[in-house]
C-alpha positions as CSV (number, residue, x, y, z in Angstrom):
1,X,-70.3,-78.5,-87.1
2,X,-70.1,-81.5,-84.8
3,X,-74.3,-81.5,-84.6
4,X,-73.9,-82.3,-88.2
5,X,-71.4,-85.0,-88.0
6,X,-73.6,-86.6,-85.3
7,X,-76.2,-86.8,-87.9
8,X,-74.4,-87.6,-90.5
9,X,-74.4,-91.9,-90.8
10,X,-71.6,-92.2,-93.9
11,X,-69.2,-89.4,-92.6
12,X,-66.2,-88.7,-94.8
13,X,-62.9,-89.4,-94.1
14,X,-62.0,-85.4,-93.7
15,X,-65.2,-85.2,-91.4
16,X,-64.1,-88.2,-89.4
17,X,-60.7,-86.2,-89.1
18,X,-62.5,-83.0,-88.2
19,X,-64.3,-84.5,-85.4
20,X,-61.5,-86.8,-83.8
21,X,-59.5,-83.2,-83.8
22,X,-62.3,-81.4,-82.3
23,X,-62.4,-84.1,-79.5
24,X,-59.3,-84.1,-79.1
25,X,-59.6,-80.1,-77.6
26,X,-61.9,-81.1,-75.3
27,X,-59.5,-82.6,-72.5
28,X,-61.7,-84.0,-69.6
29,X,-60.3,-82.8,-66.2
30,X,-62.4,-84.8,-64.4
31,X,-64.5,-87.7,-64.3
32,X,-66.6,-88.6,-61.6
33,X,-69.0,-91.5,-61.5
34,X,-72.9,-90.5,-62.0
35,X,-72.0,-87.1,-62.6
36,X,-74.5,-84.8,-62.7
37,X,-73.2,-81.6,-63.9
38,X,-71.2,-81.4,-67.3
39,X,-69.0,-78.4,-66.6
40,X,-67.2,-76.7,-69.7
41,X,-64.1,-74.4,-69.2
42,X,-63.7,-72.2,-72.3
43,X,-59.9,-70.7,-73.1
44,X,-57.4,-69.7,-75.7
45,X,-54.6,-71.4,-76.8
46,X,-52.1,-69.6,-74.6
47,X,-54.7,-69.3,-71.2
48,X,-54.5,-71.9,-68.2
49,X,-56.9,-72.8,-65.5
50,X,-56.1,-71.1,-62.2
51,X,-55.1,-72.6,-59.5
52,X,-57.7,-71.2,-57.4
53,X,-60.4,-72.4,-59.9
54,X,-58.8,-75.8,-59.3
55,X,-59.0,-75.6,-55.6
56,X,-62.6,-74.0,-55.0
57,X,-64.1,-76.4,-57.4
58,X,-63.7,-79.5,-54.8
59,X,-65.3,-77.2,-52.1
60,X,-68.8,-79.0,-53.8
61,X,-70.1,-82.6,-53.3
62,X,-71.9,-82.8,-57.0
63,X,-70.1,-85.4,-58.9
64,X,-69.1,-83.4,-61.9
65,X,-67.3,-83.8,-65.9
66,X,-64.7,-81.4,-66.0
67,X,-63.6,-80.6,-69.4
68,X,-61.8,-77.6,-71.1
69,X,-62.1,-76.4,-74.6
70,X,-59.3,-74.7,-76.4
71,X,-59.3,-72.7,-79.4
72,X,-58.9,-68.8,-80.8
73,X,-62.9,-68.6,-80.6
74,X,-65.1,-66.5,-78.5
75,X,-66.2,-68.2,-74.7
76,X,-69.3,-68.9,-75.6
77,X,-67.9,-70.8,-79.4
78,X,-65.3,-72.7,-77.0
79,X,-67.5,-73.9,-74.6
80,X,-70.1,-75.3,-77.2
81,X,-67.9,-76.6,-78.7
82,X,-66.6,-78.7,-75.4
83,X,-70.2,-79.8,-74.9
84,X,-70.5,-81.2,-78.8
85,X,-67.2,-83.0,-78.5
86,X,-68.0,-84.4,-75.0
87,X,-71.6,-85.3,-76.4
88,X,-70.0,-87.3,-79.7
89,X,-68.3,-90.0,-77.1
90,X,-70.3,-89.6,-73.5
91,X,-73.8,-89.7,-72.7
92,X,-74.3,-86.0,-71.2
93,X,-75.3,-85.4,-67.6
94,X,-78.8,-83.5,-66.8
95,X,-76.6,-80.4,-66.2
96,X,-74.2,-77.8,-67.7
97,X,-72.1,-75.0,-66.6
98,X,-69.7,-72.9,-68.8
99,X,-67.3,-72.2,-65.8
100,X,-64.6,-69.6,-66.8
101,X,-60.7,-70.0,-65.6
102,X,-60.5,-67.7,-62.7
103,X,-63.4,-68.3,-60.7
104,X,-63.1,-68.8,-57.2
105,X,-66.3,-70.9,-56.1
106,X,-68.3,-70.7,-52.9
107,X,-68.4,-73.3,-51.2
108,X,-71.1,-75.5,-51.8
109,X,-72.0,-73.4,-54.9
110,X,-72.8,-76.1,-57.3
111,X,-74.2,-78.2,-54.7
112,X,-76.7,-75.7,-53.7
113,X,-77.4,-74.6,-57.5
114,X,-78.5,-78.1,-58.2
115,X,-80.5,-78.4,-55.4
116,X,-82.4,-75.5,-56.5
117,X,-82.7,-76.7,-60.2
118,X,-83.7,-79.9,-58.8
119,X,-86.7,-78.2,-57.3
120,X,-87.7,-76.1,-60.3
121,X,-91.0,-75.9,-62.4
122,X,-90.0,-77.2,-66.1
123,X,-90.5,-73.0,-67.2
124,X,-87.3,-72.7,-65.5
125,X,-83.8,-73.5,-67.5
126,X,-81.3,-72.6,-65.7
127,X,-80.0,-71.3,-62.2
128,X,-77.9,-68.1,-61.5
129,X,-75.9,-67.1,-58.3
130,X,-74.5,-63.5,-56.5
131,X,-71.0,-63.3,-57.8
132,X,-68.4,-60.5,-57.6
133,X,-65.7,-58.6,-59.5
134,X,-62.6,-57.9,-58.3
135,X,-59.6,-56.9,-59.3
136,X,-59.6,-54.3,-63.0
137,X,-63.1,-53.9,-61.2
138,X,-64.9,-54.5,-58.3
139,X,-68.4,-54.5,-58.3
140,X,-70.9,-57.2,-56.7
141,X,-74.0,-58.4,-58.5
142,X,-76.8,-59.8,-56.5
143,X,-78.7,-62.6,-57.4
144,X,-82.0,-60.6,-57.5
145,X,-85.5,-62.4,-58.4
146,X,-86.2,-63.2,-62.1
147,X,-87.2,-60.4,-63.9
148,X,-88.1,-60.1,-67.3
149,X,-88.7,-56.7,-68.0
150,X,-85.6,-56.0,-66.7
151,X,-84.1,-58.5,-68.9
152,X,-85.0,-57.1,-71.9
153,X,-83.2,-54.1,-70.8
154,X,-79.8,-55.3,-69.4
155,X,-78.4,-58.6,-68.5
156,X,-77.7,-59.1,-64.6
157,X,-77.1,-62.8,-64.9
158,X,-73.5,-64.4,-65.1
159,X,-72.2,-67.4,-67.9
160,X,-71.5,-69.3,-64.9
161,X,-74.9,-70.0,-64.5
162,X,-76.0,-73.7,-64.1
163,X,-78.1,-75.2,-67.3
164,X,-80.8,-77.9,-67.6
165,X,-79.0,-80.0,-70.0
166,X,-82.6,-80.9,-71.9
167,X,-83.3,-77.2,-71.8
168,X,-80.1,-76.1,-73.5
169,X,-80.5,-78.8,-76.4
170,X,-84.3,-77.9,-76.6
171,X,-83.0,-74.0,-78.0
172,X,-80.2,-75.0,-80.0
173,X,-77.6,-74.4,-77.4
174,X,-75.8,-71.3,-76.6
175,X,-75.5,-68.3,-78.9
176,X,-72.1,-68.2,-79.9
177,X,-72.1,-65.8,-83.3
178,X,-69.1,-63.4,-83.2
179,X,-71.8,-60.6,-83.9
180,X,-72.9,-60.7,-80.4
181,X,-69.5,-60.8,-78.5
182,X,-69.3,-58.7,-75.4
183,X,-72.7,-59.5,-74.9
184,X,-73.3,-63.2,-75.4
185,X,-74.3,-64.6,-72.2
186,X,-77.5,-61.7,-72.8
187,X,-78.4,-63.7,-75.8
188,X,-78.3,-67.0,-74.2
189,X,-80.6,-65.8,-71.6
190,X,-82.8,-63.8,-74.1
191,X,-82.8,-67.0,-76.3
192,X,-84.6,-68.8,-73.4
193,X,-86.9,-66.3,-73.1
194,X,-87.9,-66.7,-76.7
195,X,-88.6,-70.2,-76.5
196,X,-90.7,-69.8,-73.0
197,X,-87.9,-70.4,-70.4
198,X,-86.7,-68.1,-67.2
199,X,-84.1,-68.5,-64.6
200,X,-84.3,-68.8,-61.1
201,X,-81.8,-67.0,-57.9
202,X,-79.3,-69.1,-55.9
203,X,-79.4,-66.8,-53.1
204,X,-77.0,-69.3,-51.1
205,X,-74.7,-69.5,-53.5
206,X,-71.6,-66.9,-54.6
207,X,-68.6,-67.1,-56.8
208,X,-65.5,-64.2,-57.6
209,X,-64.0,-63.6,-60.8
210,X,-60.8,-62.2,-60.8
211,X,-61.1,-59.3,-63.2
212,X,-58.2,-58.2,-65.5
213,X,-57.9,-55.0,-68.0
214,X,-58.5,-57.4,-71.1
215,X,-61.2,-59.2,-69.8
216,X,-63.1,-56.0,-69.0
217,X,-61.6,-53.5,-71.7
218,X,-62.4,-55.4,-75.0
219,X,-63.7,-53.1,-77.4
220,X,-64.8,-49.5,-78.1
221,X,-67.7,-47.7,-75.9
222,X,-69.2,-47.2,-79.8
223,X,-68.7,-51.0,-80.8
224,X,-70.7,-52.0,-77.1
225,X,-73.7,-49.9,-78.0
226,X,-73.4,-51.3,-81.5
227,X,-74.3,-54.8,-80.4
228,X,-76.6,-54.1,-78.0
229,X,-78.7,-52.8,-80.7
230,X,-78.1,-55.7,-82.9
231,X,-79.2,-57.8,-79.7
232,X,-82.8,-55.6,-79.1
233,X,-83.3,-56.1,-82.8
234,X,-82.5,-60.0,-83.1
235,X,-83.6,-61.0,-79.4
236,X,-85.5,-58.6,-77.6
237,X,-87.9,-57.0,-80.3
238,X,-89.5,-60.2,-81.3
239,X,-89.8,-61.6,-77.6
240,X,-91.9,-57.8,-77.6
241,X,-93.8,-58.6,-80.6
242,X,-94.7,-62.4,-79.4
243,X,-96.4,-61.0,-76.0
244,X,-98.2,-58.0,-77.9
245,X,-100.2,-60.8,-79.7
C-alpha cells in the first residue's frame, strides 16, 4: 500500500490522506544521530511497550530509530508497515529489527549483532541470537550454526533477528499474509532462502521474551499443522525443486 504510493508521482487526495494516517501510526521513540539500526516494535491498539523493553534497550551503544507500529494486524503486517511509513519521510538505516514489546535485551545484544553483520559475506541477510522463554513457557533456544536442511523442516530462528536493510528490500520485505500467521517469521527466513540468502549465529548475544497464554496459545493444534503445510507447499517445495535442477 505505501510501496505504491511511493511510486505513485500524482497521488490522490484520498491516497495522500491514507499515507499521512499511516505515518501517523508509526511514532518514532527514538532518534539517534547516524543510526544504524531501524528497529520496528509491532502492537495492537490496546498493547504497550514494557518497561523492561524500555530499559534493556539502552544496555547497547548502536545508535538506533525506534519506532512503533499500531494497528489490529498481524506482527509481522505492523511492523512492515512501521518500516514503509518510516521509509516515506527518512532515509532508512543499513539495518532492521522487528523487536517485540516484552523483550528483555542482553546487554550489548545489538551491538554485538551488528558487529557480526558487519563482518558477513553478502550471502548472508540477516543475524539471529540465543533467546529464551519464560513465563506461559520456558524453554531456551540456542543460537546453533546455519542450517538449511534443518530449515526446511522447522524454524529455530527468532523475529528479533537483525536484517540487512538492502537485503530485506531486495525480497520484497517480510511475509506478512494472514495465511501464514503462527508461522511468519519461518517464511521470512524461507523467503531468503529462495532468493539465495542465509543467516548467521550471534553466539554472544541473548535476549528473554516474557511468554503469556495468548502469545503462545493462538490457535488450534489442527489450524498449526494447517499452515505449516501451506508453508512447505508455498516456501519450502520450490526452494526443493530449485536445488534438484
Amino acid at each position: 500500500m505505501i510501496k505504491f504510493l511511493r511510486n505513485s508521482q500524482h497521488p490522490t487526495l484520498g491516497e495522500k490522506m491514507l499515507r499521512n494516517t499511516e505515518i501517523a501510526k508509526a511514532n518514532i521513540i527514538r532518534k539517534d544521530k547516524d543510526a544504524k539500526i531501524l528497529i520496528v516494535t509491532p502492537l495492537l491498539p490496546d498493547h504497550k511497550i514494557s518497561k523492561i523493553t524500555k530499559k534493556t534497550i539502552k544496555r547497547n551503544n548502536v545508535p538506533i530509530v525506534w519506532v512503533f507500529y499500531s494497528s489490529e494486524a498481524n506482527t509481522a503486517k505492523n511492523a512492515q508497515l512501521g518500516f514503509e511509513a518510516y521509509r516515506e519521510k527518512y532515509s532508512l538505516p543499513p539495518y532492521f529489527l522487528l523487536l517485540d514489546n516484552d523483550i528483555e535485551l542482553g546487554r550489548h545484544m545489538l551491538d554485538r549483532m551488528v558487529e557480526t553483520l558487519e563482518k558477513s559475506p553478502d550471502h548472508i541477510a540477516y543475524c539471529y541470537c540465543t533467546f529464551r522463554f519464560t513465563g506461559a513457557v520456558n524453554k531456551e533456544f540456542r543460537a546453533i550454526p546455519f542450517d538449511v536442511n534443518l530449515l526446511v523442516q522447522q524454524n529455530y530462528i527468532s523475529s528479533n533477528s537483525l536484517i540487512k536493510m538492502g537485503h530485506l528490500e531486495y525480497i520484497g520485505g517480510l511475509v506478512t499474509d494472514q495465511k501464514y500467521k503462527r508461522l511468519l517469521d519461518w517464511c521470512t527466513w524461507l523467503k531468503f532462502l529462495n532468493n539465495g540468502y542465509g543467516g548467521v549465529p550471534c553466539e554472544q548475544a541473548r535476549f528473554v521474551a516474557y511468554a503469556s497464554e495468548d502469545s503462545v496459545s493462538a490457535g488450534s493444534d489442527r489450524e498449526y499443522t494447517e499452515k505449516k503445510q501451506r508453508v512447505h507447499q508455498d516456501f519450502v517445495k520450490p526452494f526443493l525443486d530449485s536445488i534438484k535442477h
